[in-house]
C-alpha positions in Angstrom: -14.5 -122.3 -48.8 -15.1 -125.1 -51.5 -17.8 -126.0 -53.3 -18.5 -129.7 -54.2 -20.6 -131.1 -56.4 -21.0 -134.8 -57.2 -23.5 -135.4 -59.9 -25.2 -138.9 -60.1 -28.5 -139.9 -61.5 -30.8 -141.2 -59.0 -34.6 -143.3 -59.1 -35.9 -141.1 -56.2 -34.2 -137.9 -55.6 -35.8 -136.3 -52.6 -35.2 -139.6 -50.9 -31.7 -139.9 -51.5 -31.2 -136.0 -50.6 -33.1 -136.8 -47.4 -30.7 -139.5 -46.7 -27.6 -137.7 -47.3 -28.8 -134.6 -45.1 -29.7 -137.2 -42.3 -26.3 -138.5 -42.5 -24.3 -135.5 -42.4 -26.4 -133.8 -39.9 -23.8 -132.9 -37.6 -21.7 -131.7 -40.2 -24.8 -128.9 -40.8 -23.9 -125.5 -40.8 -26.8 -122.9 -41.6 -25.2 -119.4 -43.0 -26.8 -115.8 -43.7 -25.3 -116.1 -46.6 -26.9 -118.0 -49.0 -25.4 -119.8 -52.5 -27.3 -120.9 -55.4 -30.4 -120.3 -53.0 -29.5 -121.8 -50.4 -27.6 -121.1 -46.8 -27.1 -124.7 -45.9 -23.4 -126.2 -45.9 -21.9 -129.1 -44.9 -18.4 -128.6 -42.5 -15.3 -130.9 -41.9 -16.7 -133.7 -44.2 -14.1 -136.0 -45.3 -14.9 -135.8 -48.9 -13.1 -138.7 -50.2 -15.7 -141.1 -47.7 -18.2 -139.0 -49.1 -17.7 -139.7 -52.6 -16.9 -143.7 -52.0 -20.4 -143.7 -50.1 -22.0 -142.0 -53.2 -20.2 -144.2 -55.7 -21.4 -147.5 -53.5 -25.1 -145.8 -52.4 -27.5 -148.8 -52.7 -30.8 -147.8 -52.3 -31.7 -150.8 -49.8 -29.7 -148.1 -47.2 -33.0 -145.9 -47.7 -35.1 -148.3 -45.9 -33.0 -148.5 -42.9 -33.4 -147.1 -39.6 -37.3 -146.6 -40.2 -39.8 -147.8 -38.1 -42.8 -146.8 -40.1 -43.2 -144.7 -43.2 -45.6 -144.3 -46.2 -46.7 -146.8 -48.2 -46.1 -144.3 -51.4 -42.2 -144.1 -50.3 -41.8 -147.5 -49.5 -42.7 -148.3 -53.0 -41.2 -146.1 -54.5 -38.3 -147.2 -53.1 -38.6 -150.7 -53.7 -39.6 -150.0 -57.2 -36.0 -148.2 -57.2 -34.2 -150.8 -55.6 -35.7 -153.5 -58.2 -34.9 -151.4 -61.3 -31.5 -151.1 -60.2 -30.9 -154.6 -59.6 -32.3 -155.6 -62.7 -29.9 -152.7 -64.9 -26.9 -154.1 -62.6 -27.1 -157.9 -63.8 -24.9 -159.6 -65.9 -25.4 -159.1 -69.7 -23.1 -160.9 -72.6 -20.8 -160.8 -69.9 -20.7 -157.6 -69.2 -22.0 -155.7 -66.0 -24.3 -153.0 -66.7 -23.7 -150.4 -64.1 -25.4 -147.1 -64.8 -29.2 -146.8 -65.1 -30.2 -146.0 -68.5 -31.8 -142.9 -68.4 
């Protein structure tokens, strides 16, 4: 057993979580027993691909594959996509890369 955690500061949490858990759905493995609250795990994942796709996560991936949703998350997910465009632009020529918060 193993116990990952990769910590990154996010604009919309639940969203991204949702994402994540729709991606490695068929890695799902619900257990009686539960850890920090909670019996879900993740099997077989190759965790280096896991951490390159967190490293790399644009939020634009959050609108894809939806046919309709609500227009509360698609602006809040805009309005997360725009704020990290603007913190990842080019400064005194220097790249911003984390959003300050």
């Amino acid at each position: 057993k193993s116990r990952i955690v990769k910590a990154k500061k996010v604009l919309v949490p639940y969203y991204v979580e949702t994402h994540i858990h729709k991606l490695l759905a068929e890695f799902k493995h619900k257990s009686d027993k539960k850890w920090d609250g909670s019996n879900e795990v993740f099997t077989d994942i190759d965790i280096d691909e896991l951490v390159d796709y967190l490293d790399t996560f644009q939020y634009v991936e959050l609108l894809k594959g939806y046919t309709s949703m609500s227009i509360d998350r698609y602006n809040k997910i805009t309005e997360a996509i725009k704020l990290s465009e603007k913190v990842n632009e080019v400064k005194d020529d220097k790249i911003i890369d984390k959003i300050p918060f």
